[in-house]
Steps between C-alpha positions, in 0.01 A plus 500: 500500500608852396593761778208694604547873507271623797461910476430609900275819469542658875687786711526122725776275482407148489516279853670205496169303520330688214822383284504161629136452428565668138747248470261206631267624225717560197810307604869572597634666147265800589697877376334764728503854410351754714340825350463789801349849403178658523299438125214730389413253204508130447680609187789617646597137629436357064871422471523380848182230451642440151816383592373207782298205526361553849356882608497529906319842594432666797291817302180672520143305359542742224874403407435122563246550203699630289827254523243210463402627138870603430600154635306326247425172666825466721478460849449804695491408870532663897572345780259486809600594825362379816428725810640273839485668792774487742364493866661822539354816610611796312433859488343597226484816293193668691710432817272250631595158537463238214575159404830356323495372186757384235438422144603136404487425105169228460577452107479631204134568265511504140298801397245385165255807492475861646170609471391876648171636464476905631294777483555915587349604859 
């Protein structure tokens, strides 16, 4: 099997478990490329989605949209984080004490369809 070129779309660097789950998913000859910035238009990432087999994205709904149509039927996934509380007490932003919680990664989702429906208010 040919090395798969995975394009990371985030200002996030990957966590060891997110890249050991890509790897338990596409296998070990996995190139990883991550593309940070801030992106107005799913066309400004065309060359990046062009040039890899696999299109990770942490991006608005309305970005998400638009790499699935430029990415023509590749893979465009995210990974899924899960919210585990500690059993620590922390104080929170308002000052008032608050629960603990850590985000573990819990896999990753294959995105097939965005779909938004909106109207003015």
């Amino acid at each position: 099997m040919a090395k798969i070129r995975f394009a990371w779309i985030s200002r996030h660097t990957l966590t060891e478990d997110q890249m050991s789950d890509l790897r338990r998913i596409y296998g070990d000859d996995i190139e990883i490329e991550q593309v940070s910035g801030t992106f107005n238009r799913a066309e400004d990432l065309a060359d990046t989605i062009g040039n890899h087999d696999v299109i990770g994205v942490v991006l608005p709904i309305n970005l998400i949209s638009g790499v699935l149509r430029l990415a023509a039927g590749k893979p465009v996934i995210r990974a899924i984080n899960k919210r585990v509380p500690t059993g620590r007490t922390i104080i929170g932003a308002s000052g008032a004490p608050e629960q603990e919680f850590i985000f573990q990664h819990g896999g990753w989702e294959q995105i097939e369809k965005v779909e938004v429906v909106t109207h003015l208010l």
